[in-house]
Residue frames as qw, qx, qy, qz and C-alpha x, y, z in Angstrom:
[[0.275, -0.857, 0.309, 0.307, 116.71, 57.33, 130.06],
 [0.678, 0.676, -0.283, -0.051, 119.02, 57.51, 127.37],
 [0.862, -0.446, 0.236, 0.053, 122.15, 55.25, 127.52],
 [0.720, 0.253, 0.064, 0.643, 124.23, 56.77, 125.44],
 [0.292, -0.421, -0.208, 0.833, 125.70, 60.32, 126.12],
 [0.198, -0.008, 0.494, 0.847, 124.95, 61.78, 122.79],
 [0.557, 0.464, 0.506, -0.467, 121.10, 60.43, 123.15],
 [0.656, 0.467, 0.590, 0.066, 119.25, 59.89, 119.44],
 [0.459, 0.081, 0.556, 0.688, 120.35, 60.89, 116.14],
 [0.029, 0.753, 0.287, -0.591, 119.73, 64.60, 115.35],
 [0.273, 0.084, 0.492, 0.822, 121.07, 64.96, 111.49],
 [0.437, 0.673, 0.278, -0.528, 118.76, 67.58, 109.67],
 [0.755, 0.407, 0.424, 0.290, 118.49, 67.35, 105.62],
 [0.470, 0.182, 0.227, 0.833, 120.00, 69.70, 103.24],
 [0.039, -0.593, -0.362, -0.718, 117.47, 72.29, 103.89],
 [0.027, -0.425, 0.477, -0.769, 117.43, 72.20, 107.34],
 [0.798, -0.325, -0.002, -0.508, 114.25, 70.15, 108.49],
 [0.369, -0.305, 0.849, -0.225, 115.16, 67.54, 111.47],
 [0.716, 0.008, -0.667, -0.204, 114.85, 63.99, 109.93],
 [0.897, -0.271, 0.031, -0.347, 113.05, 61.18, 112.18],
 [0.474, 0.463, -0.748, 0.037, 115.96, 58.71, 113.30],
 [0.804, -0.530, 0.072, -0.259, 115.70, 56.15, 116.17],
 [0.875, -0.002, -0.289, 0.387, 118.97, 55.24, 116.42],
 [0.534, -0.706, 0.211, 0.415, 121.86, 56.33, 118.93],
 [0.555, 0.753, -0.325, 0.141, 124.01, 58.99, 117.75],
 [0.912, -0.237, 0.034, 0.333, 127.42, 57.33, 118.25],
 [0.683, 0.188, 0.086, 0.700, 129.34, 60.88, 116.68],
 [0.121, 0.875, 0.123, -0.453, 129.33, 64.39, 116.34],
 [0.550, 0.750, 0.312, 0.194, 128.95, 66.06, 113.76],
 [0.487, -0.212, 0.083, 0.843, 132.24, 68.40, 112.99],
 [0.165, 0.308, 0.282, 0.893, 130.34, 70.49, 110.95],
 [0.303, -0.611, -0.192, -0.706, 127.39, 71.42, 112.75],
 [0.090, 0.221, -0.845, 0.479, 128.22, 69.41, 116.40],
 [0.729, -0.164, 0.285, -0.600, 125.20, 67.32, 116.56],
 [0.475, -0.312, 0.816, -0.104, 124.85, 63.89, 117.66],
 [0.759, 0.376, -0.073, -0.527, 124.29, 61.35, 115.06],
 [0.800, -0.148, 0.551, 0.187, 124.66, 57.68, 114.03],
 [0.433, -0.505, 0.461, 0.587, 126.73, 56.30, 111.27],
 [0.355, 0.709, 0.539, 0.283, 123.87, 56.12, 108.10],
 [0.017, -0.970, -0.228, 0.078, 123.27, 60.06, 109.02],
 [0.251, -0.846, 0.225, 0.414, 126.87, 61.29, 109.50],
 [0.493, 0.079, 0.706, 0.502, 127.92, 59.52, 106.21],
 [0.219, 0.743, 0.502, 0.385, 124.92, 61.12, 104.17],
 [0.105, -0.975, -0.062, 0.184, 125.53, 64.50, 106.12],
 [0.395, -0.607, 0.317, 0.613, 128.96, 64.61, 105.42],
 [0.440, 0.096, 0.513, 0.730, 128.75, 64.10, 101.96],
 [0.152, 0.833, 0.442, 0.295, 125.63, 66.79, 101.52],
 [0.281, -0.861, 0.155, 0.396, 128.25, 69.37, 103.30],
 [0.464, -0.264, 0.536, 0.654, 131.12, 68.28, 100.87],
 [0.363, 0.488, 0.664, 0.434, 128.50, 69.03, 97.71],
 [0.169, -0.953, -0.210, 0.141, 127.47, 72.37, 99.61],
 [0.419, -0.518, 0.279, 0.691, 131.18, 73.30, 99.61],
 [0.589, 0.182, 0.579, 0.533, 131.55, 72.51, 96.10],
 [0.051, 0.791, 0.479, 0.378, 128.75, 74.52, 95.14],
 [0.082, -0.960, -0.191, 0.188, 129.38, 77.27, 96.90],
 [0.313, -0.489, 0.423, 0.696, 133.15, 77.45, 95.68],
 [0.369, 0.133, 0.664, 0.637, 132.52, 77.16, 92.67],
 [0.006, 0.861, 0.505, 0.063, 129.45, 80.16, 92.54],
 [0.248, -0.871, 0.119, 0.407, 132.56, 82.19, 94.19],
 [0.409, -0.219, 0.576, 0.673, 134.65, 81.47, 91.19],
 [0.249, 0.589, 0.597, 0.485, 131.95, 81.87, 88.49],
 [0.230, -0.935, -0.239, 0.126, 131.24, 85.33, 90.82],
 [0.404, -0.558, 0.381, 0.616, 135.43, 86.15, 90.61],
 [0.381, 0.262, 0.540, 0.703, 135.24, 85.66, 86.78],
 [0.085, 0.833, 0.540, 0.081, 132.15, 87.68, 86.45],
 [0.368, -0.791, 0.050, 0.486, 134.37, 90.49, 88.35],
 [0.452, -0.462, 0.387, 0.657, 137.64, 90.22, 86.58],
 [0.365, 0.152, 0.584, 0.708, 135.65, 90.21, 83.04],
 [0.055, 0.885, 0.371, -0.277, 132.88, 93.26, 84.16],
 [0.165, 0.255, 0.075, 0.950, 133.51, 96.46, 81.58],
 [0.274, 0.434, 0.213, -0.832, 131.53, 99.74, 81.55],
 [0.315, 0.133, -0.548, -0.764, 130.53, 98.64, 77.96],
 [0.378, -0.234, -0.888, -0.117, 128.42, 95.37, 79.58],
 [0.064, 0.480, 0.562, -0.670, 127.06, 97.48, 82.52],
 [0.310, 0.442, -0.036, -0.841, 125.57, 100.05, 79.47],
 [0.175, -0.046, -0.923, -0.339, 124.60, 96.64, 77.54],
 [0.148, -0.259, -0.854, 0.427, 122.94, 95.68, 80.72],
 [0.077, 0.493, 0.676, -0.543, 120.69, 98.16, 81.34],
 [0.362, 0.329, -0.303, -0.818, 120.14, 99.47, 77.99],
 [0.322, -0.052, -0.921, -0.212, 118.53, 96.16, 77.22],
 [0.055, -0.526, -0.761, 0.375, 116.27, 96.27, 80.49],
 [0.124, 0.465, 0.038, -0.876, 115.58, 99.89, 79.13],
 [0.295, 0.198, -0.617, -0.702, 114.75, 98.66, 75.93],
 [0.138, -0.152, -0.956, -0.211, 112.42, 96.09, 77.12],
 [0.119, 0.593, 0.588, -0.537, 110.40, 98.14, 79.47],
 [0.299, 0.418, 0.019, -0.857, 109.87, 100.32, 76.42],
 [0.267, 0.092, -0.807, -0.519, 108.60, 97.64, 74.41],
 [0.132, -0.430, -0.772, 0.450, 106.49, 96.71, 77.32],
 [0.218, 0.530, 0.244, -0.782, 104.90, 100.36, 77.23],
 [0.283, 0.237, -0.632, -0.682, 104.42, 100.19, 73.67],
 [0.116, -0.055, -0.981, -0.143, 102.48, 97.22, 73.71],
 [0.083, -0.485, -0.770, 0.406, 100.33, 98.12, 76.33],
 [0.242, 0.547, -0.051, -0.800, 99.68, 101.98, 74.41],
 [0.259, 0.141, -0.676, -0.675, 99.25, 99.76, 71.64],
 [0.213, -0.420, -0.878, -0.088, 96.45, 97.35, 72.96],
 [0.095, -0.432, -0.299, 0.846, 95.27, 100.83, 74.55],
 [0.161, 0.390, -0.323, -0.847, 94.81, 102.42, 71.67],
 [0.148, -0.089, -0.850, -0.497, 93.29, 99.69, 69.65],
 [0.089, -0.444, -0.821, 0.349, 90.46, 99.39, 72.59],
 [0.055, 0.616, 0.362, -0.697, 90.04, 103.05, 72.15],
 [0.008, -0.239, 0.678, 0.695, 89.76, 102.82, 68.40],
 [0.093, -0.391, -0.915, -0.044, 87.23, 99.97, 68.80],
 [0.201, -0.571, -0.443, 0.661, 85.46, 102.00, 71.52],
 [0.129, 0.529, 0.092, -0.834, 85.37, 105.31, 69.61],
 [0.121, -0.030, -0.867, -0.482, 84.43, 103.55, 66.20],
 [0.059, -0.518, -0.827, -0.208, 81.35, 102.01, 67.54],
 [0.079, -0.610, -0.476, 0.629, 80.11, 104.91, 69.76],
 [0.176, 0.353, -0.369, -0.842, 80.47, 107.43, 66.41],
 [0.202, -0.202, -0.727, -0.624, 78.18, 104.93, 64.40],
 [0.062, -0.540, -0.679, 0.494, 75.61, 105.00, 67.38],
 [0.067, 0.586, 0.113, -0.800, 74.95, 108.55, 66.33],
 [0.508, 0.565, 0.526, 0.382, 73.12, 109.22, 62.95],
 [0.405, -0.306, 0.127, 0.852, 74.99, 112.06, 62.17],
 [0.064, 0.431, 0.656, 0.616, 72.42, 113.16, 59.19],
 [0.386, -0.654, -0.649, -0.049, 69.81, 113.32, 61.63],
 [0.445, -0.471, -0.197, 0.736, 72.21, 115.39, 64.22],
 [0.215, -0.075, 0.246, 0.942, 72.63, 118.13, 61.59],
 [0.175, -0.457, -0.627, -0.606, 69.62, 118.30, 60.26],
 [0.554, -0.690, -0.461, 0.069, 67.79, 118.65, 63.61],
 [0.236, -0.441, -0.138, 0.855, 70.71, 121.62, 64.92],
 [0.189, 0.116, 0.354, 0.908, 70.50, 123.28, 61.62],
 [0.226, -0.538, -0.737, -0.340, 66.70, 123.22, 62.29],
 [0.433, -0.723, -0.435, 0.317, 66.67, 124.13, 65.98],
 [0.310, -0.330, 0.053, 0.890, 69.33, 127.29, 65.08],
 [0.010, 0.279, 0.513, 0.812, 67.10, 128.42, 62.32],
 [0.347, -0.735, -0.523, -0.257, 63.57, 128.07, 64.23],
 [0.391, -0.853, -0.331, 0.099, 65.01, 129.92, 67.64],
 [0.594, -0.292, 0.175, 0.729, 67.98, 131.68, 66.61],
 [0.272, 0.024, 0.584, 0.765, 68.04, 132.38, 63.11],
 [0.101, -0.588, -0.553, -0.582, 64.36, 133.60, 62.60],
 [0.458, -0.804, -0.363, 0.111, 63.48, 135.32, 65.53],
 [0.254, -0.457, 0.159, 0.837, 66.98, 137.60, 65.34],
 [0.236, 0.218, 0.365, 0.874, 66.11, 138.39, 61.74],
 [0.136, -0.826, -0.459, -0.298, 62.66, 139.27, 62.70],
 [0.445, -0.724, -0.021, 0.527, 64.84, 141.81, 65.70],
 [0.356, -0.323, 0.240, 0.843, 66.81, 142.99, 63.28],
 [0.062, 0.524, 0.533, 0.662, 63.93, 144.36, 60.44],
 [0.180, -0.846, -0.281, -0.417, 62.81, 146.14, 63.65],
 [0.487, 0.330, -0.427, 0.687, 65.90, 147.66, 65.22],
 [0.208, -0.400, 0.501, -0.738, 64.04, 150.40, 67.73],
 [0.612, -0.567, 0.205, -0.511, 62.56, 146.86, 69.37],
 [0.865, 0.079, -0.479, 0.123, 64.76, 145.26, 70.32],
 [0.594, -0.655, 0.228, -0.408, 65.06, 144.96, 73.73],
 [0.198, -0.555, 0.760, -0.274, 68.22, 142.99, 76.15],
 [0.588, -0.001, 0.728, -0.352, 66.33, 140.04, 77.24],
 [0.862, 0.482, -0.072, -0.139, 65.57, 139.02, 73.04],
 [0.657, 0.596, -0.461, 0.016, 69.10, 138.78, 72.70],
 [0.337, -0.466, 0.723, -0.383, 69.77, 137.34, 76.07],
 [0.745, 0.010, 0.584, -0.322, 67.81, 134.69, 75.04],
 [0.730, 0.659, -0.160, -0.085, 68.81, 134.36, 71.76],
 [0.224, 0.484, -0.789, 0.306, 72.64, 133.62, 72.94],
 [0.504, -0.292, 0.677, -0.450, 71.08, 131.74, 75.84],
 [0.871, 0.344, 0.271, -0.224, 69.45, 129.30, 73.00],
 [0.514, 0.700, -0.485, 0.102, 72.74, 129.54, 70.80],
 [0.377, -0.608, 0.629, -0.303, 74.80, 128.37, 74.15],
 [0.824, -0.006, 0.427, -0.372, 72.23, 125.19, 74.30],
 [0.907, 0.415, 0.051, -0.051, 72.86, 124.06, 70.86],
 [0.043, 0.765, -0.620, 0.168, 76.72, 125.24, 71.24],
 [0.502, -0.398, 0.665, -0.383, 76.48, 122.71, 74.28],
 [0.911, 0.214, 0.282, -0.214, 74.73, 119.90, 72.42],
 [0.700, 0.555, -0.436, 0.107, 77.75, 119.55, 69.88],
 [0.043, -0.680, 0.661, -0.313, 80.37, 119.85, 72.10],
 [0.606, -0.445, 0.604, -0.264, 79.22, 117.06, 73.91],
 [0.846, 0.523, -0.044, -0.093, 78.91, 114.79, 70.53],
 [0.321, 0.748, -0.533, 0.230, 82.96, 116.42, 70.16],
 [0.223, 0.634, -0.668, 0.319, 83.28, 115.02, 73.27],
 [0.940, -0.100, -0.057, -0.321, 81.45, 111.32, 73.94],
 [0.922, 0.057, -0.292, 0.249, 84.67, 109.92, 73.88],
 [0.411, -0.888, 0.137, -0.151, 86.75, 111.16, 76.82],
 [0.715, 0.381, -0.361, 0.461, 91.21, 110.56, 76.97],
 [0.493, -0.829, 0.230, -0.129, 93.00, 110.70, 80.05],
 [0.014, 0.714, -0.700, 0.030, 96.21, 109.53, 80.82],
 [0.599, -0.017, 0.768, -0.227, 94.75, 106.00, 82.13],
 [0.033, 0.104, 0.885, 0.452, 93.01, 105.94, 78.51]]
């Protein structure tokens, strides 16, 4: 049983965690009314008197801030934060872009382009290009289903570029 009223020294630190004391508090604390001996209520009082400080003096550097605020520093203010996020985007459309530079670079030398042409120009001549003229030197036979297939082979090779045109796909993401 404790044998003082107060019982054991209860200071907490500047941040708020209870400190270990065994000694009888022998005061109270005015500022926060806990019991504490005379090491603790010394060191507390002066980490309240440094708190004050600091906070008056945050409310004065907060009162200037006030009394010298224009409209021309608010449109400083956030034209600057404007101006950095658009350097920010920039950057990032630029390292974007370079990837997709890189990216469409190597994928175009992949392709032997010689070869491509040579091989349509071939395939449009053997099932296209000779097989209509031979339709057209005989006009009364020529019959739906030649030239259905004849576009239906055009289509194919139609298809086969395009997709060449478009190996390298752009979206908003890149």
């Amino acid at each position: 049983m404790d044998s003082f009223p107060l019982g054991r020294c209860s200071v907490k630190n500047s941040s708020g965690t209870k400190i270990q004391c065994n000694r009888w508090a022998i005061l109270i604390c005015s500022h926060c009314n806990q019991g504490v001996c005379l090491e603790h209520h010394d060191i507390h009082k002066h980490e309240v008197q440094i708190r004050t400080h600091q906070l008056n003096n945050r409310i004065n550097d907060l009162r200037q801030i006030l009394h010298t605020l224009t409209y021309q520093q608010m449109i400083d203010n956030f034209q600057e934060k404007i101006d950095q996020w658009s350097k920010i985007c920039k950057n990032k459309i630029d390292v974007k872009h370079a990837q997709m530079s890189a990216q469409l670079s190597n994928e175009i030398k992949q392709i032997n382009i010689d070869q491509f042409r040579s091989i349509q120009l071939n395939n449009i001549e053997q099932y296209i290009g000779q097989p209509l003229t031979d339709l057209l030197h005989l006009p009364n036979n020529i019959q739906i289903k030649h030239i259905e297939s004849l576009e239906q082979q055009l289509e194919q090779i139609q298809q086969t570029i395009k997709d060449i045109f478009s190996c390298l796909q752009i979206t908003d993401d890149g």
